[in-house]
PDB file of N, CA, C and O in Angstrom, chain B, residues numbered from 101:
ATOM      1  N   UNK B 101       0.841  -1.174   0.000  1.00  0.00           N
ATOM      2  CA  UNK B 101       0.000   0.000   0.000  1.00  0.00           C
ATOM      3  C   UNK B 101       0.883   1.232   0.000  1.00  0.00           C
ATOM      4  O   UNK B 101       1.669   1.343   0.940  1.00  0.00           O
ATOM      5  N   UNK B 102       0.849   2.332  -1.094  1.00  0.00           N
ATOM      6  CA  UNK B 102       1.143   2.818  -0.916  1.00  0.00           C
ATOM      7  C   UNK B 102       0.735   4.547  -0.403  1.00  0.00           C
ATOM      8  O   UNK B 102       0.186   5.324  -1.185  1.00  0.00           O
ATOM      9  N   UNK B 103       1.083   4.895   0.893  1.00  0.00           N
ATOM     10  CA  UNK B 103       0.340   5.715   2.121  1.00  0.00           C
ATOM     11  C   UNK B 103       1.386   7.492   1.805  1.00  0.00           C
ATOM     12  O   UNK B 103       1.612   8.328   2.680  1.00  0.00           O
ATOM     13  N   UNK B 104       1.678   7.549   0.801  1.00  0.00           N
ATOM     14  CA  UNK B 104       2.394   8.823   0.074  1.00  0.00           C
ATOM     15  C   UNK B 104       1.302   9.455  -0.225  1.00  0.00           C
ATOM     16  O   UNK B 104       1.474  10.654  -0.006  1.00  0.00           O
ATOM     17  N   UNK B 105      -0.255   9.124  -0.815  1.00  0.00           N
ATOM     18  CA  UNK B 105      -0.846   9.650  -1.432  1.00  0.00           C
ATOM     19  C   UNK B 105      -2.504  10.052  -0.882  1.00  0.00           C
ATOM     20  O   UNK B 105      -3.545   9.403  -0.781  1.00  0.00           O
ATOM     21  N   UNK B 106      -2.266  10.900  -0.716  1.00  0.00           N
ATOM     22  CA  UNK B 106      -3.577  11.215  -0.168  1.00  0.00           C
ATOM     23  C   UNK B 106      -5.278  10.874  -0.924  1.00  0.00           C
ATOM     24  O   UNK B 106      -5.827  11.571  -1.776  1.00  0.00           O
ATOM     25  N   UNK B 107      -5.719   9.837  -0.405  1.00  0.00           N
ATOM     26  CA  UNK B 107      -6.803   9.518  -0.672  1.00  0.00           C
ATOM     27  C   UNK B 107      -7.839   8.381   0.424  1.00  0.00           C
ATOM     28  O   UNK B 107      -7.517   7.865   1.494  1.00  0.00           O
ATOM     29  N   UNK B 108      -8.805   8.302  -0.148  1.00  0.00           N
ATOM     30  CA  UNK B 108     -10.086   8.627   1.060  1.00  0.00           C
ATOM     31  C   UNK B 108      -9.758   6.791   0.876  1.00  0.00           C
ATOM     32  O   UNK B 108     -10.875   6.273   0.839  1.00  0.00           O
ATOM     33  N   UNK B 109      -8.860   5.880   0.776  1.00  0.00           N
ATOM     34  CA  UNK B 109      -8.718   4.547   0.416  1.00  0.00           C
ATOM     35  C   UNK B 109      -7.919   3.844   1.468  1.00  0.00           C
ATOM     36  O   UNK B 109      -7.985   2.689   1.890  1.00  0.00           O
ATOM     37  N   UNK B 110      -6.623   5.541   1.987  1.00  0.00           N
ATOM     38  CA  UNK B 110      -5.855   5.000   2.202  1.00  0.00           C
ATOM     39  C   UNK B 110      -6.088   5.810   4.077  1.00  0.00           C
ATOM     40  O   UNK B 110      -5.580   5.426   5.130  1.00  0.00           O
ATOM     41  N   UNK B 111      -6.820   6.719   3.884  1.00  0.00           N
ATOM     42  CA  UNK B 111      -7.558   7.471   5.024  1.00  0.00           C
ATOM     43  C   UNK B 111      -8.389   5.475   5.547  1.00  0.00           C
ATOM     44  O   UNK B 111      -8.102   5.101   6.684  1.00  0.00           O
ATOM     45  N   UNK B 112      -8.890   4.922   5.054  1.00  0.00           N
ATOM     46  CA  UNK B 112      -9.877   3.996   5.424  1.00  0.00           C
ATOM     47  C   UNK B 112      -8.889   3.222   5.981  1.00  0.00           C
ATOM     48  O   UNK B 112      -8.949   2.782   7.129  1.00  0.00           O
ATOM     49  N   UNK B 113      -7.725   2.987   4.999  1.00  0.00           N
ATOM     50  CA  UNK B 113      -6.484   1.886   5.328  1.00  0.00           C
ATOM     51  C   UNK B 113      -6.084   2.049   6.790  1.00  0.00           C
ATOM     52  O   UNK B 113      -6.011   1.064   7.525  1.00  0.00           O
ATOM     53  N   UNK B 114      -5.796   3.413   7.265  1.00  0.00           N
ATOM     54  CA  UNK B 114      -4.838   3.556   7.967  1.00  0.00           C
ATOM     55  C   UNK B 114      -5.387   3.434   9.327  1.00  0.00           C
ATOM     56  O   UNK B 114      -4.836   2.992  10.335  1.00  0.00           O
ATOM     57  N   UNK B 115      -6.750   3.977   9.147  1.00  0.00           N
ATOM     58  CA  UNK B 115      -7.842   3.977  10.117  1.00  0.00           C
ATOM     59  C   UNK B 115      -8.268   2.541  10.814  1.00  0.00           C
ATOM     60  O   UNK B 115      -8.233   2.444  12.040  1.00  0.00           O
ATOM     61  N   UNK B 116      -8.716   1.301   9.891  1.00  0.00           N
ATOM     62  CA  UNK B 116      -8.656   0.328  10.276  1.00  0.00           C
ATOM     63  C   UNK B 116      -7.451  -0.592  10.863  1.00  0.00           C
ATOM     64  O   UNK B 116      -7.543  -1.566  11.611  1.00  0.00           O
ATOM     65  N   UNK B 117      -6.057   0.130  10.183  1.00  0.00           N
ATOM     66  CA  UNK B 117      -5.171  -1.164  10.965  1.00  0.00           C
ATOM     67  C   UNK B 117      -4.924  -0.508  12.240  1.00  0.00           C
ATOM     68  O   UNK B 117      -4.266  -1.206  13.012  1.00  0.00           O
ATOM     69  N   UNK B 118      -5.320   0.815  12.751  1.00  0.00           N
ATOM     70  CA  UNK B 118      -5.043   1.345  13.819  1.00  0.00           C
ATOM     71  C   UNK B 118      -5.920   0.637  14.866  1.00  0.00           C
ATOM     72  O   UNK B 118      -5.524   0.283  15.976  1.00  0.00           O
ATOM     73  N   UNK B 119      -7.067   0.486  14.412  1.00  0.00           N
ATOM     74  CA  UNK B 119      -7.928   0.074  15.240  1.00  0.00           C
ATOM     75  C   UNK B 119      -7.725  -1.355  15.360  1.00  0.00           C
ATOM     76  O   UNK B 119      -8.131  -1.961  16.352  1.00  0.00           O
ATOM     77  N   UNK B 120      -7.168  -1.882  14.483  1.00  0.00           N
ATOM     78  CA  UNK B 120      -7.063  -3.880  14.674  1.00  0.00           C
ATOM     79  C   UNK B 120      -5.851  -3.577  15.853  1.00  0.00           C
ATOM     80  O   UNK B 120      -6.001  -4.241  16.879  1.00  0.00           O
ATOM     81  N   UNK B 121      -4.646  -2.636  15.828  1.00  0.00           N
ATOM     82  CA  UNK B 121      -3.412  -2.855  16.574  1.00  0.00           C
ATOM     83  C   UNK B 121      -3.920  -2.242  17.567  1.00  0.00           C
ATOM     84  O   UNK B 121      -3.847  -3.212  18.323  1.00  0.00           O
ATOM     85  N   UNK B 122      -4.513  -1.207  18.399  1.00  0.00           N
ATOM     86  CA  UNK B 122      -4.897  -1.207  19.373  1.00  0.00           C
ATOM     87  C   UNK B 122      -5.874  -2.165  19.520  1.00  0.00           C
ATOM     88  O   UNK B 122      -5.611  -2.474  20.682  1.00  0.00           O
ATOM     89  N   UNK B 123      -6.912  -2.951  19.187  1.00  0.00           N
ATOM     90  CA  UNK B 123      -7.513  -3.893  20.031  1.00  0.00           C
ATOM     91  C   UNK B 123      -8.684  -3.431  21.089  1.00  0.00           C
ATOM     92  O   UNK B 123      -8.797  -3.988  22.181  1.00  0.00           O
ATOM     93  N   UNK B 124      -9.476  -2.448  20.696  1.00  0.00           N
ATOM     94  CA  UNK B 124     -10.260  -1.239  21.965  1.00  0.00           C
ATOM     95  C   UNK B 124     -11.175  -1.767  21.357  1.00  0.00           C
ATOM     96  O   UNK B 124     -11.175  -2.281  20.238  1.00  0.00           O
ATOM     97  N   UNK B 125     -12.110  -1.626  22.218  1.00  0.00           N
ATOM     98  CA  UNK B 125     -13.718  -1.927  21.852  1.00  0.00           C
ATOM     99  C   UNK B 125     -14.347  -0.518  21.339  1.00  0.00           C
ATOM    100  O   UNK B 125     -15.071  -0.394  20.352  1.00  0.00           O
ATOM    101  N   UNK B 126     -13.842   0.709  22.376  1.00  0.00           N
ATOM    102  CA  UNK B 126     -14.840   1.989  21.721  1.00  0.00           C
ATOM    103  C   UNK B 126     -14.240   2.908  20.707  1.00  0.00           C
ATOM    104  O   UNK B 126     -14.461   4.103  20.512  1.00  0.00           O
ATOM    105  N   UNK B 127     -13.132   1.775  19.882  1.00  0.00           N
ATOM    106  CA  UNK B 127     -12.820   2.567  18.647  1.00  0.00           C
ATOM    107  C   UNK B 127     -13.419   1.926  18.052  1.00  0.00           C
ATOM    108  O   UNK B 127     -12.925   1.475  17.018  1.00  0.00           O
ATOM    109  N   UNK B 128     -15.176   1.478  18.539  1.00  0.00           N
ATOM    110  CA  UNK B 128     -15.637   1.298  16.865  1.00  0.00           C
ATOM    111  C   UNK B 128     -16.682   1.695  16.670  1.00  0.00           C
ATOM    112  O   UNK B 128     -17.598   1.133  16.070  1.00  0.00           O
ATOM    113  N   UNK B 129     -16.659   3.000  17.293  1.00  0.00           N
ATOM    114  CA  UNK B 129     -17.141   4.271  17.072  1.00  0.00           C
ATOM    115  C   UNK B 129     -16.498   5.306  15.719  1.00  0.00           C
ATOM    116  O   UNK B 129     -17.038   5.922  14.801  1.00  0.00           O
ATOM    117  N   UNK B 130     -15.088   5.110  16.163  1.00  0.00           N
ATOM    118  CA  UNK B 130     -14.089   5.616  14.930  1.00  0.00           C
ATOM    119  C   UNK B 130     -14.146   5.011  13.683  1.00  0.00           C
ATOM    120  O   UNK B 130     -13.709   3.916  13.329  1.00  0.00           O
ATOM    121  N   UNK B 131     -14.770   5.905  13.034  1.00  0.00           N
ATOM    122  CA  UNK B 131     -14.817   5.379  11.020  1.00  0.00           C
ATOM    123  C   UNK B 131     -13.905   6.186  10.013  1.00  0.00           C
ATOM    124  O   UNK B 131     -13.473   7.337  10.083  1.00  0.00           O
ATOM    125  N   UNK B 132     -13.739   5.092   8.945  1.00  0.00           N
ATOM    126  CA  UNK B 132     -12.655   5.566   7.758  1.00  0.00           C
ATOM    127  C   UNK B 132     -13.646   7.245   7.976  1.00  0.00           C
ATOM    128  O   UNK B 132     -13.097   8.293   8.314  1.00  0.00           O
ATOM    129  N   UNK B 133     -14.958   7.123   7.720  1.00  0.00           N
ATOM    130  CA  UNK B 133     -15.680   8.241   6.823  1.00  0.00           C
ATOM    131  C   UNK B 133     -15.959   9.294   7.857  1.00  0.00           C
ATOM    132  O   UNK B 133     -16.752  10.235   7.815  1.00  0.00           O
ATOM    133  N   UNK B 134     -15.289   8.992   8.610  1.00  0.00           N
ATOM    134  CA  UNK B 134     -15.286  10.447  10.183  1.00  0.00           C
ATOM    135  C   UNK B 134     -13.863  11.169   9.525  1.00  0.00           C
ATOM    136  O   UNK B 134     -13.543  12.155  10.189  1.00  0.00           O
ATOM    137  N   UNK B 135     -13.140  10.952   8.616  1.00  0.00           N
ATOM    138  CA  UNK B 135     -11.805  11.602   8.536  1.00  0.00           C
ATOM    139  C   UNK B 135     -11.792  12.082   6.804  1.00  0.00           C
ATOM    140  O   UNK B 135     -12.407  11.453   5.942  1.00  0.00           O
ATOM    141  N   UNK B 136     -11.014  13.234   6.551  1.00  0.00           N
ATOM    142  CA  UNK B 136     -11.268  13.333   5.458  1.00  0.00           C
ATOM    143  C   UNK B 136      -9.523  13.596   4.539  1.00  0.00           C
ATOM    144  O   UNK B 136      -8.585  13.464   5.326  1.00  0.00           O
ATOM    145  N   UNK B 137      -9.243  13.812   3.574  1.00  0.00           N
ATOM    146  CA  UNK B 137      -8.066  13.920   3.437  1.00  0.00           C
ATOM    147  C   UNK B 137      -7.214  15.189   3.779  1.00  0.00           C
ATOM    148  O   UNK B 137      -6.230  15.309   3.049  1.00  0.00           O
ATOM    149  N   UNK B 138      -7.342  15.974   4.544  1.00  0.00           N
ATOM    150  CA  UNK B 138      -7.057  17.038   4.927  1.00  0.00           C
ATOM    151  C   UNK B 138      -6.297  17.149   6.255  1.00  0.00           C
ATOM    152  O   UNK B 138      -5.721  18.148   6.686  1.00  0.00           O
ATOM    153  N   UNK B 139      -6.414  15.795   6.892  1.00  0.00           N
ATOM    154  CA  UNK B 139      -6.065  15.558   8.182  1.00  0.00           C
ATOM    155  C   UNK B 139      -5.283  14.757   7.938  1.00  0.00           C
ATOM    156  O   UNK B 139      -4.682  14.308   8.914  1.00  0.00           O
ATOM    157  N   UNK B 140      -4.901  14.177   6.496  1.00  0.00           N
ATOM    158  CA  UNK B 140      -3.927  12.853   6.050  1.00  0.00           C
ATOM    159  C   UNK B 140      -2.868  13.019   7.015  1.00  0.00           C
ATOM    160  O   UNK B 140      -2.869  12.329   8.034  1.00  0.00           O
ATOM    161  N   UNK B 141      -1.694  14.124   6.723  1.00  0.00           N
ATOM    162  CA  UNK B 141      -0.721  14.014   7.273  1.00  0.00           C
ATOM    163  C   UNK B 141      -0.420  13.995   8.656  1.00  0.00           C
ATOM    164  O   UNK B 141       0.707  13.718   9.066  1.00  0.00           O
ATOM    165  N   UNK B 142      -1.537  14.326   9.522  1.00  0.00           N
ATOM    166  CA  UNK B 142      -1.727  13.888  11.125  1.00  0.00           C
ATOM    167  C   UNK B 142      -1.746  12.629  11.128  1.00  0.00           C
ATOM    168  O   UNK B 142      -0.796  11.987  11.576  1.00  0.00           O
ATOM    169  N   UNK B 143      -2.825  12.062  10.630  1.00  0.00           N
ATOM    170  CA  UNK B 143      -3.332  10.686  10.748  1.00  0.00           C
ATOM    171  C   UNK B 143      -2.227   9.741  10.248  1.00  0.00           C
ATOM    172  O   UNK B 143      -1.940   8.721  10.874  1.00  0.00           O
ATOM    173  N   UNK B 144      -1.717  10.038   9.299  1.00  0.00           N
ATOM    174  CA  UNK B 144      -0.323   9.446   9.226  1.00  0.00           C
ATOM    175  C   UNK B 144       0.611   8.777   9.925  1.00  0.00           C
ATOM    176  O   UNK B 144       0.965   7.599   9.979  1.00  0.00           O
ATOM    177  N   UNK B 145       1.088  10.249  10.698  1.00  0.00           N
ATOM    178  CA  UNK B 145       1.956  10.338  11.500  1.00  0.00           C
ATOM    179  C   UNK B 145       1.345   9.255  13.035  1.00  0.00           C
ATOM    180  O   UNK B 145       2.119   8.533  13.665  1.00  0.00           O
ATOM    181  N   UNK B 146       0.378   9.346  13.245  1.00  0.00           N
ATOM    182  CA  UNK B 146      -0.510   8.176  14.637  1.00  0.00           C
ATOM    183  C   UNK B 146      -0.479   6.983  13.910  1.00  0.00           C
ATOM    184  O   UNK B 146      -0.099   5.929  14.418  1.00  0.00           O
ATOM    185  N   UNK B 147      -1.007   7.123  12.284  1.00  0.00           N
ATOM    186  CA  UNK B 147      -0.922   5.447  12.008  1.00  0.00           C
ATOM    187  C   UNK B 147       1.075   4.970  11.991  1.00  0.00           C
ATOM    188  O   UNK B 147       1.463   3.827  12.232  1.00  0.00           O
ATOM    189  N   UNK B 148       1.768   5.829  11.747  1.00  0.00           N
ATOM    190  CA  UNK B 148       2.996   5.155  11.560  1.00  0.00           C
ATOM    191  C   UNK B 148       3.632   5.173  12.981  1.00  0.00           C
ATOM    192  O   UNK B 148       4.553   4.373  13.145  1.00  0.00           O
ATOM    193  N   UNK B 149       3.246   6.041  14.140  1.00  0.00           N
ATOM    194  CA  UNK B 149       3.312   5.453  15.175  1.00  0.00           C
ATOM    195  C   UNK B 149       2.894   4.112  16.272  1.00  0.00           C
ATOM    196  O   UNK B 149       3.481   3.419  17.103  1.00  0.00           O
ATOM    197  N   UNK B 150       1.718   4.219  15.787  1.00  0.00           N
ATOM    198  CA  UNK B 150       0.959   2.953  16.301  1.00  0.00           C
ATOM    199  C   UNK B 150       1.702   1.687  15.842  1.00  0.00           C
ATOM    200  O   UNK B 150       2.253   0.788  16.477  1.00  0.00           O
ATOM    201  N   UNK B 151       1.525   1.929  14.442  1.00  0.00           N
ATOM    202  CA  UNK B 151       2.261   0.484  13.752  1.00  0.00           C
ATOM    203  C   UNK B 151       4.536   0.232  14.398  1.00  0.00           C
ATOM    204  O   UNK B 151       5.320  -0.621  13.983  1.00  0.00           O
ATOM    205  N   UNK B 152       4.758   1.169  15.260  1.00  0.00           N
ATOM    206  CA  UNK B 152       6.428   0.902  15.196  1.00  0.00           C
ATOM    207  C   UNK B 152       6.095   0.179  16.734  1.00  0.00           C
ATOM    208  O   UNK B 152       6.995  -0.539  17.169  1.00  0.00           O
ATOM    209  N   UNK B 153       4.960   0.318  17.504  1.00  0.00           N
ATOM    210  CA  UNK B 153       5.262   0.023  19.020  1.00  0.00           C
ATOM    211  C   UNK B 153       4.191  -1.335  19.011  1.00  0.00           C
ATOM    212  O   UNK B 153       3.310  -1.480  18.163  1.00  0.00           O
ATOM    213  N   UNK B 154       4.412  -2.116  19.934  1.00  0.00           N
ATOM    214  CA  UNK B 154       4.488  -3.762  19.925  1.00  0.00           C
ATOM    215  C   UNK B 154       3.201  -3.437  21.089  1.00  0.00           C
ATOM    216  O   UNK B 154       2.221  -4.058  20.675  1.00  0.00           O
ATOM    217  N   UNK B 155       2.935  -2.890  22.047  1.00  0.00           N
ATOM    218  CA  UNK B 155       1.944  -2.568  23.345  1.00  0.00           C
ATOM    219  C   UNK B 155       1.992  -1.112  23.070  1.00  0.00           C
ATOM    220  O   UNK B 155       2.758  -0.555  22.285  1.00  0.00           O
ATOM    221  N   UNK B 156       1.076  -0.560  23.815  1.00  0.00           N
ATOM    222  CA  UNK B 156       0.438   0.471  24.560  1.00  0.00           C
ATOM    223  C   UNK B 156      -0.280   0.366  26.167  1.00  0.00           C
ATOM    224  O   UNK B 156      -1.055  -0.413  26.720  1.00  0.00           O
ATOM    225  N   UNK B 157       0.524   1.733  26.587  1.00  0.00           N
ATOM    226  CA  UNK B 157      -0.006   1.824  28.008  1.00  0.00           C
ATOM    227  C   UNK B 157      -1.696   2.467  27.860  1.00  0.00           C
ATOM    228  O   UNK B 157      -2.094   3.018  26.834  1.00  0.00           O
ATOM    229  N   UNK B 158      -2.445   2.286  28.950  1.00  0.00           N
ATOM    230  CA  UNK B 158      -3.792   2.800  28.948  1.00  0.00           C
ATOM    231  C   UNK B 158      -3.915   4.393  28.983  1.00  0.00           C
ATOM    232  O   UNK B 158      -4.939   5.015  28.702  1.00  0.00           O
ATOM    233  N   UNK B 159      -2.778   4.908  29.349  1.00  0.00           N
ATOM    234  CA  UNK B 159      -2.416   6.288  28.775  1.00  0.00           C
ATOM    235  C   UNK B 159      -2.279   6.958  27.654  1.00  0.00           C
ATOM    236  O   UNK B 159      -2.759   8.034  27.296  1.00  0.00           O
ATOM    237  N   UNK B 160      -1.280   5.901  26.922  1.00  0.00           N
ATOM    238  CA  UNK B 160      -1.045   6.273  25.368  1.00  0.00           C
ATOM    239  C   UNK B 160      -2.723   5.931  24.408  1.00  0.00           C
ATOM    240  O   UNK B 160      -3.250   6.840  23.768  1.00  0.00           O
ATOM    241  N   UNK B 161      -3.159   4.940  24.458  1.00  0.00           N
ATOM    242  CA  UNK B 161      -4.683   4.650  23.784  1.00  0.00           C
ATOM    243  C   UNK B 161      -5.074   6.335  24.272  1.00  0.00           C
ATOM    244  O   UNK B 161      -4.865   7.350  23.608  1.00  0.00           O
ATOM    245  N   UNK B 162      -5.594   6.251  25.413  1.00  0.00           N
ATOM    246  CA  UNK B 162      -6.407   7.495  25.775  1.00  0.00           C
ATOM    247  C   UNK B 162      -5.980   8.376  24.655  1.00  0.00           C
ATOM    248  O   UNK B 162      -6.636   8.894  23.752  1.00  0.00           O
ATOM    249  N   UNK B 163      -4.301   8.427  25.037  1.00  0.00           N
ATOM    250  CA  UNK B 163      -4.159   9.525  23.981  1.00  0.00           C
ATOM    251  C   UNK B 163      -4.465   9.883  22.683  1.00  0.00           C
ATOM    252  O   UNK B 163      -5.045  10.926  22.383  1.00  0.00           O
ATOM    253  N   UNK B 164      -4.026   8.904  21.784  1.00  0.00           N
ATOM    254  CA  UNK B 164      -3.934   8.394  20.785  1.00  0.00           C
ATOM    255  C   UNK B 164      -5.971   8.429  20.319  1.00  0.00           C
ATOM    256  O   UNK B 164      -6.415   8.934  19.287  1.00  0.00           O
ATOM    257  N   UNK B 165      -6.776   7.792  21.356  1.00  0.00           N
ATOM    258  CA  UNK B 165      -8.198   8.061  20.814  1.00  0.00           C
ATOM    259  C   UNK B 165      -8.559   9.939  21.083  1.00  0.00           C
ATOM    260  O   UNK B 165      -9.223  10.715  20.397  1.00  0.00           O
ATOM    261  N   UNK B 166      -7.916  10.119  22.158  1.00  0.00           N
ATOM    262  CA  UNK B 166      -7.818  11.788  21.868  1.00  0.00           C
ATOM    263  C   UNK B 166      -7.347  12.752  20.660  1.00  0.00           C
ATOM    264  O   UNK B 166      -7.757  13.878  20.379  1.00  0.00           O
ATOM    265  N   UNK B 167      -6.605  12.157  20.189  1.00  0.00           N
ATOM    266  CA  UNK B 167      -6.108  12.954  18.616  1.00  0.00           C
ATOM    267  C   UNK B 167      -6.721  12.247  17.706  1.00  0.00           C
ATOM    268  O   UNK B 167      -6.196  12.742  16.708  1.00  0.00           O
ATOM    269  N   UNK B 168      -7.492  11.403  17.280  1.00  0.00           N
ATOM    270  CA  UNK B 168      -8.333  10.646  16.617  1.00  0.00           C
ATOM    271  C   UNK B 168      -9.557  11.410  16.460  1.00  0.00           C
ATOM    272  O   UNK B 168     -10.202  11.509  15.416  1.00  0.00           O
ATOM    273  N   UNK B 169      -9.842  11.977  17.652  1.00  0.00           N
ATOM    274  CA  UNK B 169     -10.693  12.526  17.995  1.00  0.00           C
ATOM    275  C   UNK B 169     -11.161  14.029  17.546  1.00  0.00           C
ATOM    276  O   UNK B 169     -12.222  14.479  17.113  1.00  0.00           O
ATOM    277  N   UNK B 170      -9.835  14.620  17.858  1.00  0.00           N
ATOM    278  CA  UNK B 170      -9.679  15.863  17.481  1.00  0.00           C
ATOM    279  C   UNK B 170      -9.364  16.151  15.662  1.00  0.00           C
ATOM    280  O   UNK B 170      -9.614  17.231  15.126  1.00  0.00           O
ATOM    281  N   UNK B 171      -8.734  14.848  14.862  1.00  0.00           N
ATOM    282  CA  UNK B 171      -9.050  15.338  13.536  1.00  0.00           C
ATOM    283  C   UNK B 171     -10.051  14.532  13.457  1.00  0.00           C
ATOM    284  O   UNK B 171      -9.728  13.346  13.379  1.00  0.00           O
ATOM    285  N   UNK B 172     -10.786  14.683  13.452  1.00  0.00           N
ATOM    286  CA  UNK B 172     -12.624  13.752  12.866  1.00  0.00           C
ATOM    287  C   UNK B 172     -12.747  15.434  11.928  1.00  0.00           C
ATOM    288  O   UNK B 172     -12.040  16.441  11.973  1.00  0.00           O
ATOM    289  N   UNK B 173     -13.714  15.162  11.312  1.00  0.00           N
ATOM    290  CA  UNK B 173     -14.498  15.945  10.438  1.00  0.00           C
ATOM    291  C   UNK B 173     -15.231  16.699  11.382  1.00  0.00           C
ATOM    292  O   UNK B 173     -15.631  16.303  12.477  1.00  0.00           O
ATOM    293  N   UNK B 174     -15.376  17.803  10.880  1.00  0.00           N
ATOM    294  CA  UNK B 174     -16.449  18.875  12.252  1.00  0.00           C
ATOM    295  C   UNK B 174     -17.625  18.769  10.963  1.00  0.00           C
ATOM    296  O   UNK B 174     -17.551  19.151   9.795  1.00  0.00           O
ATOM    297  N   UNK B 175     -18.681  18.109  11.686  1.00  0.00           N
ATOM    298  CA  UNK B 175     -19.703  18.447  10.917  1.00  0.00           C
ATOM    299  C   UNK B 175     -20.878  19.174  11.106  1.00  0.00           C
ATOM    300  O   UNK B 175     -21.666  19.328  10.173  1.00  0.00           O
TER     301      UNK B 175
END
């Protein structure tokens, strides 16, 4: 996959493996279609974090669903 390019495919991509590697029940509230490509390069940067670390403390999730949070789409 390639995650260079901003599109609503790879917004879905990045969104779901975040949510398989954390393992949370109330990220499934969090959808590809809550994010739009405008926030790519945030969302990025959390999906290529998430994916380098093996665990998370119950701190970091919090966090991590906190900036999830904060780029959603304002609708």
């Amino acid at each position: 996959m390639d995650l260079s390019e901003k599109t609503v495919e790879n917004v879905e991509y990045m969104i779901e493996k975040i949510k398989e590697k954390l393992k949370v029940l109330n990220f499934a509230a969090i959808k590809p279609s809550h994010f739009d490509e405008e926030m790519y390069e945030e969302l990025k940067e959390i999906y290529e974090l998430v994916m380098k670390k093996n665990s998370f403390s119950p701190n970091e999730m919090q966090a991590i669903a906190e900036e999830l949070g904060n780029l959603r789409k304002q609708v």
